[in-house]
MARSE-269949 format. One record per residue (C-alpha): residue number from 0; x, y, z. Coordinates in pm, whole numbers, always signed. Layout:
N
<rec num="NUM" px="X" py="Y" pz="Z"/>
...
// end
This chain:
346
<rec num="0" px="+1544" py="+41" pz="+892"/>
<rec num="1" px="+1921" py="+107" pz="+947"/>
<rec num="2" px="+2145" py="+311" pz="+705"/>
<rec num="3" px="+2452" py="+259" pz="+568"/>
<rec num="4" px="+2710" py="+376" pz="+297"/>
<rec num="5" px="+2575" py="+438" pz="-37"/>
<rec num="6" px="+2569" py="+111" pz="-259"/>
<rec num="7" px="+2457" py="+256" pz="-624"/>
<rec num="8" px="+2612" py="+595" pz="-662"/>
<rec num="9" px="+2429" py="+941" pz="-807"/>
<rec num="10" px="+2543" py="+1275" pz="-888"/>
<rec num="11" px="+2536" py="+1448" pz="-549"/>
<rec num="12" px="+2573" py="+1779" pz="-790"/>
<rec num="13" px="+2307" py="+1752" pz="-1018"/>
<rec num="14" px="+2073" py="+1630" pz="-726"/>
<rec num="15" px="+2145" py="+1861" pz="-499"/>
<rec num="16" px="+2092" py="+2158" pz="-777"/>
<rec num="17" px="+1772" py="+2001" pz="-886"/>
<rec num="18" px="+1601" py="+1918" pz="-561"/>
<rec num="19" px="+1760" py="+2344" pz="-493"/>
<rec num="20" px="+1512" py="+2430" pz="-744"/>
<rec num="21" px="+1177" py="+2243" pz="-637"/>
<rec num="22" px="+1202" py="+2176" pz="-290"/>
<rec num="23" px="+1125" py="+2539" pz="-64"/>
<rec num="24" px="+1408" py="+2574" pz="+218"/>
<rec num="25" px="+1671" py="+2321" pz="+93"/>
<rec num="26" px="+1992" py="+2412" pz="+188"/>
<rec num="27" px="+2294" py="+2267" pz="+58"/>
<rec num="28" px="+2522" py="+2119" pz="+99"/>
<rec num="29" px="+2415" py="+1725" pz="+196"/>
<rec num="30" px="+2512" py="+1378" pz="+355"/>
<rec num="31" px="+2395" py="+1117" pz="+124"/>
<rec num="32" px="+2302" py="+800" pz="+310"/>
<rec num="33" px="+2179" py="+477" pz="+198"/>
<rec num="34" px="+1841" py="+231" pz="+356"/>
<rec num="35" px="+1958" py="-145" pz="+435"/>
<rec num="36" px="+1614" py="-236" pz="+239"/>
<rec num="37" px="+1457" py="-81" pz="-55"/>
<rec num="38" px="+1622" py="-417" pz="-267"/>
<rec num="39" px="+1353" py="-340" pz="-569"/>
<rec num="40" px="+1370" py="+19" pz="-579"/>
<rec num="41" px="+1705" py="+177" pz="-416"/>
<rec num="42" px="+1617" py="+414" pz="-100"/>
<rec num="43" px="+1815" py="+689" pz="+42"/>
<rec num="44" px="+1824" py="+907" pz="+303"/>
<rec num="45" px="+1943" py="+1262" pz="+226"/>
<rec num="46" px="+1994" py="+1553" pz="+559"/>
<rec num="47" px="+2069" py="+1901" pz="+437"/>
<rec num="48" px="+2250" py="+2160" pz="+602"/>
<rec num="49" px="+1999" py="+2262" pz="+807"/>
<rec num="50" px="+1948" py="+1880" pz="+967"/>
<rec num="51" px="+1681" py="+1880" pz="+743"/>
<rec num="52" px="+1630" py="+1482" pz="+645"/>
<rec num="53" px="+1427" py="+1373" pz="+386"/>
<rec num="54" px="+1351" py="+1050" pz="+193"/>
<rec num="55" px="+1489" py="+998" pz="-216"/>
<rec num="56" px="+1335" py="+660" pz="-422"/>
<rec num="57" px="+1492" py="+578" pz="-709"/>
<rec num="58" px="+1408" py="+324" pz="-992"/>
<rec num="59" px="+1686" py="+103" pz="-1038"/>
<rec num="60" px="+1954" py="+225" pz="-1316"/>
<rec num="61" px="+1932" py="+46" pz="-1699"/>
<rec num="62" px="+1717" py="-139" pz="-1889"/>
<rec num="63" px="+1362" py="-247" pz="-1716"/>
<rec num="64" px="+1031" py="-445" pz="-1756"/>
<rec num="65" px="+806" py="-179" pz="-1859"/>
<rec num="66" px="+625" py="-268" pz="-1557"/>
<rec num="67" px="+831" py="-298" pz="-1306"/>
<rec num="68" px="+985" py="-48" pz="-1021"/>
<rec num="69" px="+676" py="+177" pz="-1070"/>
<rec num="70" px="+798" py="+482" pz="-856"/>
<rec num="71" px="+573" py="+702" pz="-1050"/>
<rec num="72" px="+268" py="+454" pz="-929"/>
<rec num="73" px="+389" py="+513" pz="-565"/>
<rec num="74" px="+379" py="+859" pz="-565"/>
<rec num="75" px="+91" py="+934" pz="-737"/>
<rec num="76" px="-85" py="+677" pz="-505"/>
<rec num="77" px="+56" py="+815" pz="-143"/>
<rec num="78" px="-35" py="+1170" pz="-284"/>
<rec num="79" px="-359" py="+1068" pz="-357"/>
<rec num="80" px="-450" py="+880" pz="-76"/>
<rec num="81" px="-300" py="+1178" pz="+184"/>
<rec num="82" px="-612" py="+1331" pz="+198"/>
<rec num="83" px="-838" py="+973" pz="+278"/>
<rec num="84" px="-724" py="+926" pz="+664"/>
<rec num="85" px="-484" py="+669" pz="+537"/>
<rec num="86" px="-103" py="+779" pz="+717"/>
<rec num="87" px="+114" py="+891" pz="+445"/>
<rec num="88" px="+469" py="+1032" pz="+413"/>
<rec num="89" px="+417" py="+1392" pz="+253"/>
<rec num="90" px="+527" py="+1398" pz="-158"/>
<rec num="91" px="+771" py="+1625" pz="-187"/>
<rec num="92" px="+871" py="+1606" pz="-556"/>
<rec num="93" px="+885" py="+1313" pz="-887"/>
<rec num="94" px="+1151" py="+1347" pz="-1102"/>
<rec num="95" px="+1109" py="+1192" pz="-1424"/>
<rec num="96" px="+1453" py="+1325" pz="-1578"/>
<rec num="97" px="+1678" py="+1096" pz="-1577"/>
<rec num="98" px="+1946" py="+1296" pz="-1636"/>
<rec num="99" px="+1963" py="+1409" pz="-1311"/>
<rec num="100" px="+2092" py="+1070" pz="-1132"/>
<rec num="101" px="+2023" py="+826" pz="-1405"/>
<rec num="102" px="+1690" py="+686" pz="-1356"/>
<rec num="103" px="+1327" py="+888" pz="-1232"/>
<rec num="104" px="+1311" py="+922" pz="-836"/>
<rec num="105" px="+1043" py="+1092" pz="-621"/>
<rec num="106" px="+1163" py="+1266" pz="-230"/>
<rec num="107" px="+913" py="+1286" pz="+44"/>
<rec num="108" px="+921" py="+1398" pz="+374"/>
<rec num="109" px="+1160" py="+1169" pz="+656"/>
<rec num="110" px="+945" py="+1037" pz="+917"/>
<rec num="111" px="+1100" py="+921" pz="+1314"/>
<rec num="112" px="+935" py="+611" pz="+1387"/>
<rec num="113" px="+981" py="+195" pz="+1433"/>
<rec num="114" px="+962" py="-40" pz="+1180"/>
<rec num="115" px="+886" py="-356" pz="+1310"/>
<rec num="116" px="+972" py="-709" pz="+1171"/>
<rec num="117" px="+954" py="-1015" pz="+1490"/>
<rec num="118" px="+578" py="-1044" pz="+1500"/>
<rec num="119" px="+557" py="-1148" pz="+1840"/>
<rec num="120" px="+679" py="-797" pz="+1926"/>
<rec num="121" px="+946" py="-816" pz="+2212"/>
<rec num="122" px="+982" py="-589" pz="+2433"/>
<rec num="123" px="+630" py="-473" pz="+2483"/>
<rec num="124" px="+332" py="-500" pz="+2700"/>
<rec num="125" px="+44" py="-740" pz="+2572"/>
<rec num="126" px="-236" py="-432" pz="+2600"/>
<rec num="127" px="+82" py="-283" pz="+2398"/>
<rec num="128" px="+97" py="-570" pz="+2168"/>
<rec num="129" px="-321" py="-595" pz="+2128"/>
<rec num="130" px="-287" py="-167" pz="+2064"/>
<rec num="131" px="-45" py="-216" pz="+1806"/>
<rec num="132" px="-215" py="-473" pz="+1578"/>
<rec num="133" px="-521" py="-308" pz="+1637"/>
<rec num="134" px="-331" py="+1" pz="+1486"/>
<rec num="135" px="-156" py="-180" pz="+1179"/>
<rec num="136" px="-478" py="-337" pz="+1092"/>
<rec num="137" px="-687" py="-26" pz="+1106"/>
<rec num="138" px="-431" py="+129" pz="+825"/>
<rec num="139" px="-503" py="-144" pz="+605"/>
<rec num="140" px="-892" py="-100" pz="+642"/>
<rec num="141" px="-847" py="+291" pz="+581"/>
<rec num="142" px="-670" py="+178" pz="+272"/>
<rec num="143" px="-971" py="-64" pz="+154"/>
<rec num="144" px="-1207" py="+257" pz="+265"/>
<rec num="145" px="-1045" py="+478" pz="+2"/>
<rec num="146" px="-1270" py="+645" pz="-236"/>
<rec num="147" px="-1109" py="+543" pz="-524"/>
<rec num="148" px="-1292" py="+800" pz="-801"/>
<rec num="149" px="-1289" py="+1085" pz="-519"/>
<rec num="150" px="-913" py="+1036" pz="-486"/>
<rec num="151" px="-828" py="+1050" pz="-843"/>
<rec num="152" px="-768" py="+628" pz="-848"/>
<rec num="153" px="-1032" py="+503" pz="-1112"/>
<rec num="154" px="-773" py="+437" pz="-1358"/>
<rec num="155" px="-523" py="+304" pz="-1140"/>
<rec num="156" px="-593" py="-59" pz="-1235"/>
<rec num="157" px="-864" py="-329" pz="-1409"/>
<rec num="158" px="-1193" py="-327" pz="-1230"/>
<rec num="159" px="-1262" py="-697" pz="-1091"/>
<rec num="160" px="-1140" py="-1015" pz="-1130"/>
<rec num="161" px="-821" py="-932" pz="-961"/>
<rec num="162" px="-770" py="-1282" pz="-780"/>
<rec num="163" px="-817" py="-1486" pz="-1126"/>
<rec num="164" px="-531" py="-1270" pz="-1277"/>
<rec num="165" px="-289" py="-1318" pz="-1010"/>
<rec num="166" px="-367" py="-1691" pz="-1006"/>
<rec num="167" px="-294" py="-1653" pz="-1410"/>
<rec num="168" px="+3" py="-1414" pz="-1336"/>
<rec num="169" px="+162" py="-1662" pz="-1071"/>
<rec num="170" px="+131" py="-1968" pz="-1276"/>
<rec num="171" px="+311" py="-1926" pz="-1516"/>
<rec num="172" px="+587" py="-1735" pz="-1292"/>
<rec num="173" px="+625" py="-2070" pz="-1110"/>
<rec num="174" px="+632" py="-2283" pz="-1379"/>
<rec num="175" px="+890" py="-2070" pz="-1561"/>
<rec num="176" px="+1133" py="-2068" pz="-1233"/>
<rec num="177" px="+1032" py="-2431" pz="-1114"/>
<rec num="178" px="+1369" py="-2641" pz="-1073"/>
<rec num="179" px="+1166" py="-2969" pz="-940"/>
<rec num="180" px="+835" py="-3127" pz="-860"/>
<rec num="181" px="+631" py="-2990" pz="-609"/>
<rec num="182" px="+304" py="-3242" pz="-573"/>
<rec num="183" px="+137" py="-2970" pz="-392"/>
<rec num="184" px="+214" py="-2717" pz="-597"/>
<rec num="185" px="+71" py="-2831" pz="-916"/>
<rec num="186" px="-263" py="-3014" pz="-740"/>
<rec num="187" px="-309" py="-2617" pz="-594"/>
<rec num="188" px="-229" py="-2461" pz="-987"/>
<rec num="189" px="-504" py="-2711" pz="-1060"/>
<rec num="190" px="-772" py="-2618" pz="-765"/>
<rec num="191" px="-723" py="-2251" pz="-719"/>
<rec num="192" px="-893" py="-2122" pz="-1064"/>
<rec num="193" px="-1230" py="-2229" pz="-947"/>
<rec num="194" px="-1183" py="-2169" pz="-578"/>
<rec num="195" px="-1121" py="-1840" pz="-665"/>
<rec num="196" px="-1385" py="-1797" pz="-854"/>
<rec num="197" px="-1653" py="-1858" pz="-610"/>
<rec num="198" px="-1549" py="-1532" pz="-368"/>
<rec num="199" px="-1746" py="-1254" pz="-469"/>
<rec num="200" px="-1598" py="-996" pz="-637"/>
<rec num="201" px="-1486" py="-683" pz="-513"/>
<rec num="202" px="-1275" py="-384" pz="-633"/>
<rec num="203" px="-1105" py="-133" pz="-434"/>
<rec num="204" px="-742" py="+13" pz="-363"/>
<rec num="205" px="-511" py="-268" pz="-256"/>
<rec num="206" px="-172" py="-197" pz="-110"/>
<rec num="207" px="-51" py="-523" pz="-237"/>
<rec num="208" px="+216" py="-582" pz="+19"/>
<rec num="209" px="+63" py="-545" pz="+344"/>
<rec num="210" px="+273" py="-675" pz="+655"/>
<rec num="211" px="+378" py="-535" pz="+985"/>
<rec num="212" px="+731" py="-423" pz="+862"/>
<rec num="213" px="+601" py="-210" pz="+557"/>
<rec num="214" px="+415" py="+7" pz="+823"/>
<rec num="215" px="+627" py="+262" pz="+1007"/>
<rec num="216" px="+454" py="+284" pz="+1418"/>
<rec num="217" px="+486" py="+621" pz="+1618"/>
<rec num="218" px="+795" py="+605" pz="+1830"/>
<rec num="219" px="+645" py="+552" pz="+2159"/>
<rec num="220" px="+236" py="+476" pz="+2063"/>
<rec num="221" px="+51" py="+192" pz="+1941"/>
<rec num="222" px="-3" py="+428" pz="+1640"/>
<rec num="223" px="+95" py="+390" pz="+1250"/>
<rec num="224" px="+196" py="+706" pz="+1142"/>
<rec num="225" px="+289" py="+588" pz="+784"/>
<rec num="226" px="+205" py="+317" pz="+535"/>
<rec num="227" px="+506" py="+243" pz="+309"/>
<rec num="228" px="+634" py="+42" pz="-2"/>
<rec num="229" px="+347" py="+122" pz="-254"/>
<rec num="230" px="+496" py="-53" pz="-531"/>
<rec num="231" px="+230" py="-347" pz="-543"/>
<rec num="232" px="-14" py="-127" pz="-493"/>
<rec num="233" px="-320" py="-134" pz="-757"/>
<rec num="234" px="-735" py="-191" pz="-746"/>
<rec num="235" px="-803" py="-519" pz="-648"/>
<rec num="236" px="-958" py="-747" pz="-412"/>
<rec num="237" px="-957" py="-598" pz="-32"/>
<rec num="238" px="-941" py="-982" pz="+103"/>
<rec num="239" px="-675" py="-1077" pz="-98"/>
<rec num="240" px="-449" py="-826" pz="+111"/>
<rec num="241" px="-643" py="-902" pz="+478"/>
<rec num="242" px="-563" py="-1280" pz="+306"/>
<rec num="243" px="-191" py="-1223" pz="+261"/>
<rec num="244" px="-164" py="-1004" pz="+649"/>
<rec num="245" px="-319" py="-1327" pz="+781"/>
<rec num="246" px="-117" py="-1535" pz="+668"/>
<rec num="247" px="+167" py="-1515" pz="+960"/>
<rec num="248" px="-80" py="-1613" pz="+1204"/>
<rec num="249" px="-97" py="-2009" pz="+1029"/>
<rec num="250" px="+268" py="-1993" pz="+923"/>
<rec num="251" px="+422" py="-2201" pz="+1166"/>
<rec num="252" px="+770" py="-2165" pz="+1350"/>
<rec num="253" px="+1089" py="-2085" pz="+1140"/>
<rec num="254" px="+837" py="-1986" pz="+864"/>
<rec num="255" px="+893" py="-1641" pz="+782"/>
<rec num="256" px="+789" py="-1495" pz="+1187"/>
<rec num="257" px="+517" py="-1771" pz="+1190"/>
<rec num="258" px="+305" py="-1728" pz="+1525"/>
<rec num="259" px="+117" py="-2106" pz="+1466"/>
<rec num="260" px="+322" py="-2172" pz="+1772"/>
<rec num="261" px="+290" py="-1849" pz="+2022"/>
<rec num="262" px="+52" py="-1838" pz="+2315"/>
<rec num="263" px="-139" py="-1556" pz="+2113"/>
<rec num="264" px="-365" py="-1513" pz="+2448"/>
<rec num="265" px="-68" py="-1483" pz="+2691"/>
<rec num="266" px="+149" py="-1196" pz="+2471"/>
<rec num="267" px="-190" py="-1011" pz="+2402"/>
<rec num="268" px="-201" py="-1030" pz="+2026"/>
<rec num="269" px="-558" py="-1125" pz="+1881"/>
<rec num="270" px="-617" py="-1411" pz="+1730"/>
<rec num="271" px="-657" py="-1457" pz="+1379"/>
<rec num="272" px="-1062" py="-1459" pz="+1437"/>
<rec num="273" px="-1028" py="-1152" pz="+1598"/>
<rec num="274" px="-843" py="-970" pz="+1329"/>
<rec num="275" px="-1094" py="-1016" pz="+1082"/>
<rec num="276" px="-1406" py="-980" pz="+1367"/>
<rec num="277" px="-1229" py="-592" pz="+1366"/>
<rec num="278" px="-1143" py="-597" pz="+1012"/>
<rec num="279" px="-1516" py="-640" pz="+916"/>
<rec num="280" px="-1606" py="-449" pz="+1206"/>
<rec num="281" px="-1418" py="-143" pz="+1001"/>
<rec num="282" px="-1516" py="-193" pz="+665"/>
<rec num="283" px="-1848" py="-241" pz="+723"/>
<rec num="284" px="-1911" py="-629" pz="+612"/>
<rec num="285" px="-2072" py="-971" pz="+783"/>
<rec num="286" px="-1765" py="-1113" pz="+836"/>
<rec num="287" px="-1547" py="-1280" pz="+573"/>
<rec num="288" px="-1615" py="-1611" pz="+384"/>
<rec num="289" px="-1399" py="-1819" pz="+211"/>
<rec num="290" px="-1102" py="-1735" pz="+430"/>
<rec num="291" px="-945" py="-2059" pz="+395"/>
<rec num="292" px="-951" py="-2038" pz="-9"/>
<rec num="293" px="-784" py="-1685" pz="+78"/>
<rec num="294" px="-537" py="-1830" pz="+317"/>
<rec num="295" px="-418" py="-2119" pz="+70"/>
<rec num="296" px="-420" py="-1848" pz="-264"/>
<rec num="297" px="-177" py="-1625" pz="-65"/>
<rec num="298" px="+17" py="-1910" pz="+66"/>
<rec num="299" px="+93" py="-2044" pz="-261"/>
<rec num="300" px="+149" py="-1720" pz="-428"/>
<rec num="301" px="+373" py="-1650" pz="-172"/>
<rec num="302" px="+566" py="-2017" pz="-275"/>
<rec num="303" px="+629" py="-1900" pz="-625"/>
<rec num="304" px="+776" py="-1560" pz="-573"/>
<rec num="305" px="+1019" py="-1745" pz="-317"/>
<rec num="306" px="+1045" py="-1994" pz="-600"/>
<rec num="307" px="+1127" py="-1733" pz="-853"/>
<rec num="308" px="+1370" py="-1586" pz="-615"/>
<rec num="309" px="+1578" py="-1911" pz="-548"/>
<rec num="310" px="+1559" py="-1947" pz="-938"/>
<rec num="311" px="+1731" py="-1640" pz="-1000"/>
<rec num="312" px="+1969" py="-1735" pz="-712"/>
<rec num="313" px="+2077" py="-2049" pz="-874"/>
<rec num="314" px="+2100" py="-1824" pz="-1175"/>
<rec num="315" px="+2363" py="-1623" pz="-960"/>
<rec num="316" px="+2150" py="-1262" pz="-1050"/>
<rec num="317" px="+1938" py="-1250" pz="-782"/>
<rec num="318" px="+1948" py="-873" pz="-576"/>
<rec num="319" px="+2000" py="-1088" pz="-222"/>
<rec num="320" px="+2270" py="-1313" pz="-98"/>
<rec num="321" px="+1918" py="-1536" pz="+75"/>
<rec num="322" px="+1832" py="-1623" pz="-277"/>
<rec num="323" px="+1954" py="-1962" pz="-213"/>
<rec num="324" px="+1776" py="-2030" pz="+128"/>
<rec num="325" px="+1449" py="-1958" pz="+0"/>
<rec num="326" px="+1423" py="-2303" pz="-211"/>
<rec num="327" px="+1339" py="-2465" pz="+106"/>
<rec num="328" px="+1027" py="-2269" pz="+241"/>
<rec num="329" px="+847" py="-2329" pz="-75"/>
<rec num="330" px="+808" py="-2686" pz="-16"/>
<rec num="331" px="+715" py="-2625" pz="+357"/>
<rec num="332" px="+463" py="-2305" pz="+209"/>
<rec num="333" px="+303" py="-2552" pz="-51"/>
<rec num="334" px="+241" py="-2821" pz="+199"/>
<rec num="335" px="+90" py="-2537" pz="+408"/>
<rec num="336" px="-112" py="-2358" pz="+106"/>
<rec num="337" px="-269" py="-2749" pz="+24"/>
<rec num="338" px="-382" py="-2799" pz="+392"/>
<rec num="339" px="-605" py="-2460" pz="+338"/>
<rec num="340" px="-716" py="-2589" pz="-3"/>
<rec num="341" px="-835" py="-2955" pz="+137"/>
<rec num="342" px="-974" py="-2753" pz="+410"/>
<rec num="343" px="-1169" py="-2513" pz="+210"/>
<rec num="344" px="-1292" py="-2885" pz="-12"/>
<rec num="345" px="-983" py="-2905" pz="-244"/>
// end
């Protein structure tokens, strides 16, 4: 991710005093820069005098959901899983005084790498290509390996039924933001609760967001050498998240870096059996059932945020100037999400 100026100020002052006092070696004074993403929870980069960089995440300043912008939940859930073989940014320091720059913020460690966003990966070789997903998907199964009671996660969200809630939890987002009709959508609202119910539960740590550009790759190897954007993060369901990484592989072209229409063979990226033949290869199961009912659940899901989104874009208080473009994937997503669901006997 690029930088640029700094959009929401701080007090360079009072931050560079406090992070004086807890951070060993810091050496004043600073350039203050700011990440092009980090929309939900504002990201900067801070390099000290001695060309020392490191990382500062803030919560967004005034008056919150109680639940939202959980930088608290993100720290305590990198720290914890550091020490499970899952690639981390080191925790430096959470600061829960907001007095310092006007809302809690936690710094870790700056990492040199490549965030990647065009899924067909330009540029490189298709062993290169092959290495590389092989690489992103083995972080997520080291995430869905975590010991959750060893690494001090039991209480880091409900045990079970994770799917059902977020079919609950979606629901009613959608039809509170819903400026139209959507056939599709409501026939999948319909479906989905018992779909869902016949996967067999599971519970472990779930990153919640999992996608190619929210891993950070070694600058020159196939090789993730950080996981990042741990906001979703909770226990849950592991296929839910191997459901929603999948999902670019049906998404066809013009869809959010769809690959429905790449010559997956001829650039070298496995195909969408092949991910999950090495995802249950990792984790240890007999491949994965009900894939389709997975595919269509994140679909959808993925239709109402982007629904939501445009909502608050016609609203004009949405945090992105896309807000408005988004109103036309959701049709194209539901129509998608309903082919899984008729597949899977919907």
């Amino acid at each position: 991710m690029t930088t640029g100026d700094v959009r929401l100020e701080l007090d360079i002052d009072k931050l560079v005093a406090y992070l004086g006092r807890e951070i060993p070696d810091f050496a004043p004074p600073v350039a203050l820069r700011q990440f092009s993403g980090g929309q939900s929870n504002p990201t900067y980069l801070i390099t000290d005098a001695a060309g020392r960089r490191y990382v500062l995440r803030r919560k967004p300043p005034g008056a919150l959901l109680p639940s939202a912008h959980a930088i608290d939940r993100e720290y305590r859930v990198m720290q914890a899983v550091a020490g499970q073989g899952v690639p981390v940014p080191r925790m430096l320091v959470l600061c829960d005084d907001r007095d310092v720059i006007g809302s809690e913020f936690y710094v870790m460690e700056h990492l040199t790498g490549r965030v990647l966003f065009d899924t067909d990966l330009p540029g490189m070789t298709p062993d290169q290509r092959r290495r590389t997903y092989d690489a992103v998907l083995g972080a997520l199964a080291a995430i869905h390996r975590v010991d959750a009671e060893a690494a001090g996660l039991a209480d880091f969200g409900k045990p079970g039924g994770y799917i059902a809630r977020q079919v609950r939890r979606w629901s009613q987002q959608y039809r509170a933001s819903a400026t139209g009709t959507i056939e599709a959508m409501d026939r999948l609202e319909a479906w989905l609760p018992g779909a869902v119910d016949a996967i067999p539960d599971e519970t472990c740590l779930v990153h919640g967001d999992f996608r190619l550009d929210n891993v950070m790759l070694h600058p020159d190897r196939p090789e993730v050498i950080a996981v990042l954007d741990w906001e979703l993060s909770t226990l849950g369901h592991p296929l839910a998240d191997l459901g929603y990484f999948l999902m670019t592989w049906v998404f066809p072209q013009g869809l959010r870096f769809g690959m429905a229409h790449l010559d997956l063979a001829a650039l070298g990226i496995p195909s969408m059996e092949e991910m999950v033949a090495t995802y249950s290869r990792l984790t240890g199961r007999d491949g994965v059932a009900n894939l389709d009912v997975l595919l269509a659940y994140n679909i959808w899901r993925l239709a109402a945020i982007l629904q939501g989104v445009y909502h608050r874009g016609l609203q004009g208080n949405a945090a992105s100037e896309e807000a408005l473009t988004m109103g036309k994937d959701v049709d194209r997503l539901a129509q998608l999400a309903w082919h899984y669901a008729r597949r899977a006997g919907g």
